[in-house]
Each structure stands twice: as structure tokens, then as C-alpha cells.
N, C-alpha and C positions, 0 to 999 in steps of 0.2 A: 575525429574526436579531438578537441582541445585537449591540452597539457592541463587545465585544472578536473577536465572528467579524467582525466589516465591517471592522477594522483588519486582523487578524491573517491573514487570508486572502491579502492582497494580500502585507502584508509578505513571508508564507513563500513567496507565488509567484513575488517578486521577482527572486530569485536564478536560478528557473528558467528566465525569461524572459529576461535580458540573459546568462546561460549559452549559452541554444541559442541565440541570435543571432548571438553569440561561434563556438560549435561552428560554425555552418550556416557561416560564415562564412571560417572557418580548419579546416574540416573534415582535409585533406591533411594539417597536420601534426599532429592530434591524432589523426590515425590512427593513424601510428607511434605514439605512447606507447600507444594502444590497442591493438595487433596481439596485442602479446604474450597478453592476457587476450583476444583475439577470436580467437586460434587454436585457444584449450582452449575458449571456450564453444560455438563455431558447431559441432562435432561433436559434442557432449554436447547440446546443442539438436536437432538435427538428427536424434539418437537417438529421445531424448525424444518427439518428435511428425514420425513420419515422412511423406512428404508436403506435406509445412508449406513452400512455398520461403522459404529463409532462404539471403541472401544471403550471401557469404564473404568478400568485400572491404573490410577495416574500414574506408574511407573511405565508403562506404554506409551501412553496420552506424554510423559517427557519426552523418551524414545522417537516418537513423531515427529514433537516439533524441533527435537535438537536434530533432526535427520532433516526437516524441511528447512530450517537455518542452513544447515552444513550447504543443503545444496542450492539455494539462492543468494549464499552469502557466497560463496564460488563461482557462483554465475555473476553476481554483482561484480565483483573485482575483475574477473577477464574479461565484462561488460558484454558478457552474452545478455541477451533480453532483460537488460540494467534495468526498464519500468517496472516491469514483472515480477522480477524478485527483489528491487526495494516493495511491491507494495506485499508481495509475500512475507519480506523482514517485518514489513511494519504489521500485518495482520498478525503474525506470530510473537510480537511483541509486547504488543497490549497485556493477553493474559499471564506471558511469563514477567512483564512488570508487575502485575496485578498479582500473582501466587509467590513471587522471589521480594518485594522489598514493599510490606504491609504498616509501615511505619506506624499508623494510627492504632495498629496493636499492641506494641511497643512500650514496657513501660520504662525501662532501661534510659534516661538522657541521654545518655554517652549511642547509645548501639540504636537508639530511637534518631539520631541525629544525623549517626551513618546510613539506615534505610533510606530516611527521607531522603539523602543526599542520591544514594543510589537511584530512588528511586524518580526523581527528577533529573540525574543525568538520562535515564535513559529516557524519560520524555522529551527531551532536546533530540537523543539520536532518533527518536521519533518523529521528528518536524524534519529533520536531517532527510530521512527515509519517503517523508509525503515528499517533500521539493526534489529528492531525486523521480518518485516513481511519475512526478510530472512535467518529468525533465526533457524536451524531444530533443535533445542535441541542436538545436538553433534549428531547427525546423519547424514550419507552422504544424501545429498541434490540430487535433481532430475540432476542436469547438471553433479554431481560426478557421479550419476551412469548412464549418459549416456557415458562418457567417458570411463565408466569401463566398459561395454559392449560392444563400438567400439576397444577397446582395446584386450578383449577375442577374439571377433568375427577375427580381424587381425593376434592373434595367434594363433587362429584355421586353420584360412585358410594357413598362412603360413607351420603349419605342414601336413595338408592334403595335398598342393600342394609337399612339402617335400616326403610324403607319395605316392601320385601319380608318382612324379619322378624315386622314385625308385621300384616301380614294374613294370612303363613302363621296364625301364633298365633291370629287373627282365625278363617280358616276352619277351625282346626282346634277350637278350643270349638265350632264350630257343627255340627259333626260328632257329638260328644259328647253 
């Protein structure tokens, strides 16, 4: 692991860490600012993968996600399965952006100023979170080696058909 994954790792997990701590902690009232956006997702979820029990009480529905933070944001920084849980952080991030910093509701300038700000920091830790979870550590990545393997398999075939060519040619003088 490079010296910028051994920093950077912990750095971006930081936040996720003393967040769900925070969440687990004041769960109750971060519920309310979340209701509104856990009223439209838990039926659209619920659609989506029927059977699945998905809870409906947004002070659980926090509970969850500051428990699935707490634990991919721990797994990020000692860089157990670091793709994993950046794209965990980041899947769990969208709707606590979307429920915690609603600027456009906002009528306040002053505290309409600080959402939006909030709430485009954490779209950056958002892009922070996509470039880690497709991060291989300087190793070719799943899409590199499938390329390199449509790439062999093309030059194998071409010299087998190559190869085929000429012993047709081959049996066919010995014919003659």
C-alpha cells in the first residue's frame, strides 16, 4: 500500500466515523430531518426488492445507516476491503446528503448558505469515495483484464486461423 493510501484512507474515513457516532447517538432527532426523504425511499425500496424487510421508522432507518458508516468507515481506514466500504460510504451517503443538508428548502440566507455548503462538501467527499472504491492499489482492474484477455483470445485466433491457412495450402499441394 503506498504512503498516500495509508494517509488518505483514514483521512476520508474520518468523517464517517465521528458522523455515525454522532448519528447512533442523536438518532431521534436526526430522524425528523430524515422522515421526509424516508417516506419516499422505504416504498420505492420496498418495491424494488420485495420481501427484503426494510424497516419504516426513520429513527431505525438512522440506526442502519450510522451502524453501516461506523462499519465501513473502520474498515476503510485500516483498509480492510477499502473498494467495498468506500462504495458502502458512498451508497449510504447520497440519502443522508439528501435528508441532512435540503438547502432548497431553506428560507433563512445565513443557514440556506450553510446547508448548501454542507451539502456540497459532502458531494466532493462523494467523488473522494467513487475514486477510492475504484481504486485497485496500482493493480490492473477487472475491465483491464478483461480487455487483455479479449485482446489474447483475438490473437490467438488470428494466428490459429493463420495456422489453419496454411496447412489447408499445405494439404492441398499434396493432393495435387
Amino acid at each position: 500500500m503506498t504512503v498516500s493510501r495509508l494517509i488518505a484512507r483514514p483521512m476520508l474515513a474520518s468523517i464517517f466515523v465521528v458522523g455515525s457516532v454522532n448519528a447512533l447517538r442523536n438518532a431521534p432527532a436526526l430522524a425528523a430531518k430524515a422522515q421526509p426523504v424516508t417516506d419516499k425511499l422505504v416504498p420505492q425500496l420496498k418495491k424494488a426488492m420485495p420481501g427484503l424487510p426494510i424497516p419504516e421508522d426513520p429513527t431505525t432507518l438512522v440506526r442502519l445507516n450510522a451502524a453501516a458508516q461506523l462499519a465501513a468507515g473502520a474498515a476503510l481506514a485500516t483498509g480492510r476491503a477499502p473498494r467495498l466500504s468506500a462504495a458502502v460510504l458512498a451508497a449510504s451517503m447520497v440519502p443522508t446528503t439528501v435528508a441532512g443538508h435540503r438547502f432548497w428548502e431553506v428560507d433563512d440566507e445565513q443557514a440556506k448558505s450553510q446547508q448548501k455548503l454542507s451539502f456540497f462538501k459532502n458531494v466532493s467527499v462523494l467523488g473522494g469515495l467513487v475514486i477510492a472504491a475504484g481504486d485497485t492499489d496500482g493493480r490492473p482492474g477487472v475491465a483491464w483484464r478483461a480487455r487483455r484477455v479479449a485482446k489474447d483470445a483475438r490473437r490467438e485466433a488470428k494466428h490459429l486461423t493463420h495456422a489453419a491457412r496454411r496447412e489447408a495450402k499445405l494439404a492441398k499441394a499434396q493432393l495435387t
